[in-house]
N, C-alpha and C positions, 0 to 999 in steps of 0.2 A: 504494500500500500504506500501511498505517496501525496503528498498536495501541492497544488499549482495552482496560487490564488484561493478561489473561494471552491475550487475542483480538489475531490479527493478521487483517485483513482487506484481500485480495490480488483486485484489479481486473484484470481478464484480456477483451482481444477476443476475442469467438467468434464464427471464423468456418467457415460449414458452408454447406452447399447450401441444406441445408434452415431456414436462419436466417438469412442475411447482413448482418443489420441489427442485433446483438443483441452486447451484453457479457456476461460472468456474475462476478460476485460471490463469490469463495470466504471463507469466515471458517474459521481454522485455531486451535485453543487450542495455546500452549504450556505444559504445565505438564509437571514431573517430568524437563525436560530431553529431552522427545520431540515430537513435533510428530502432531497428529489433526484430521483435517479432519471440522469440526463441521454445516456446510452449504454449499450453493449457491444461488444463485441467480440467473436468468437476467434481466438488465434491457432492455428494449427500448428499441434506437437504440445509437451507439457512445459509448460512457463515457470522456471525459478525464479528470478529475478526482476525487478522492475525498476528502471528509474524513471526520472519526469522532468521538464521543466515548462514553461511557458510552451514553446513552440512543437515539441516533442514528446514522445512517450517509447522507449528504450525498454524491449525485452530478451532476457537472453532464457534459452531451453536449450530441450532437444527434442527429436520425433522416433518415437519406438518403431513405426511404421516404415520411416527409409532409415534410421538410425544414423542420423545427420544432427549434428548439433545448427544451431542457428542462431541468431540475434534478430531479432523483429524492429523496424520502422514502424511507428503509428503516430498517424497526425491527430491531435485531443479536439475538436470539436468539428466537424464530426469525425468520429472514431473511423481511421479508414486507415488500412493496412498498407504502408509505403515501400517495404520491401523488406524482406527475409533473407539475408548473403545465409550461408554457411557458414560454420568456426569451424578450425580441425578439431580440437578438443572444448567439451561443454564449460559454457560460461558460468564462471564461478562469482565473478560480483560486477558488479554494472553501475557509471555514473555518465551525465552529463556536464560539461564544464563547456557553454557558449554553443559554440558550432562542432566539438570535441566530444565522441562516446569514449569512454575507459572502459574496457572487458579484461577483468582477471582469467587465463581462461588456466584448465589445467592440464599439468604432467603426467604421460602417460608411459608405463612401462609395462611392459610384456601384452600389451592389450591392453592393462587395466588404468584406471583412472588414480592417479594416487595421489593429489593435491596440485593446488595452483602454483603454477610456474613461469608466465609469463602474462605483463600486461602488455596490451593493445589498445593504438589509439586510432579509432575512425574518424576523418572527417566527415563529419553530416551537413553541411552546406547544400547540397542537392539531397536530403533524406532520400528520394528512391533511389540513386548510386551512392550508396558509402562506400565508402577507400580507404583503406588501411595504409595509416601514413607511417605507425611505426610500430616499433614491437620493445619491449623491455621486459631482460630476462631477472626473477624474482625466485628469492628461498623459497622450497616448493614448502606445501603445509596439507597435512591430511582432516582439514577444517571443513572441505568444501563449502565453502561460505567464508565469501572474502568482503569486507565490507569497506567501500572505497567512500573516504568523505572529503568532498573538494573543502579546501580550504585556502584559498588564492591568497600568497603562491603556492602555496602546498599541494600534495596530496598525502592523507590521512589512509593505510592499509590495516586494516586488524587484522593478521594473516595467519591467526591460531598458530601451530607450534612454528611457522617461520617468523613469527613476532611483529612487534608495532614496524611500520616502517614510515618513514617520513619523506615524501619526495619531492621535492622543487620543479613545479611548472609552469615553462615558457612558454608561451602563445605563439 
């Protein structure tokens, strides 16, 4: 979950018969001290991760079904899906800083997932082509759940057993 102004937006599994591979998306406006659910929307593969800002809404998963990890583009009013790249490995924590996605994603050995190892930075300037401008390799952590907190210039990693890390970002 996340807010953006007077928008909260609330990341929910859905699971059904008829979908079982599928998150959905609700954005709820707070105003007036009441709560109204503004839309939905359904993103395919399971959704870990959410960020938000003003212009954007940032999800990183995976899909059991092609067994592709991904990162989601979504424009927030109205809720419309901007593009889905691929990751090699599943995104472990996710932020926006301006026109800039950060994706922790993770380290993988023998096949398996064994914590996050490197961050990535997309630029979203054109949300439906993001571009991967760089990569920055990181103490891997068997946390999965990496929690990235912009703090300009910083950035803020909680990175379970690879520890706090603090990293200076240039624009």
């Amino acid at each position: 979950m996340t807010w953006s102004g007077s928008f909260l937006y609330v990341l929910l599994e859905y699971l059904s018969h008829s979908s079982p591979n599928s998150s959905m998306l609700y954005v709820i406006d707070y105003i007036n001290s009441s709560l109204e659910l503004k839309g939905s929307l359904e993103i395919p593969g399971y959704v870990a991760h959410l960020a938000g800002d003003n212009n954007l809404i940032m999800l990183a998963g995976n899909s059991q079904l092609t067994r592709q990890s991904f990162v989601s583009v979504v424009a927030p009013q109205p809720l419309k899906l901007l593009s889905q790249p691929n990751l090699s490995v599943s995104g472990d924590g996710l932020a926006i800083i301006e026109d800039t996605a950060l994706i922790m994603v993770g380290y993988q050995m023998n096949g398996y997932q064994v914590g996050a190892a490197q961050l990535l930075a997309y630029d979203i300037q054109d949300p439906a082509n993001p571009k991967l401008v760089s990569t920055m390799d990181l103490a891997a952590s068997t946390n999965y759940q990496v929690s990235i907190l912009p703090a300009t210039p910083y950035i803020v990693l909680a990175n379970g057993a690879g520890g706090l890390e603090v990293l200076e970002y240039a624009h």
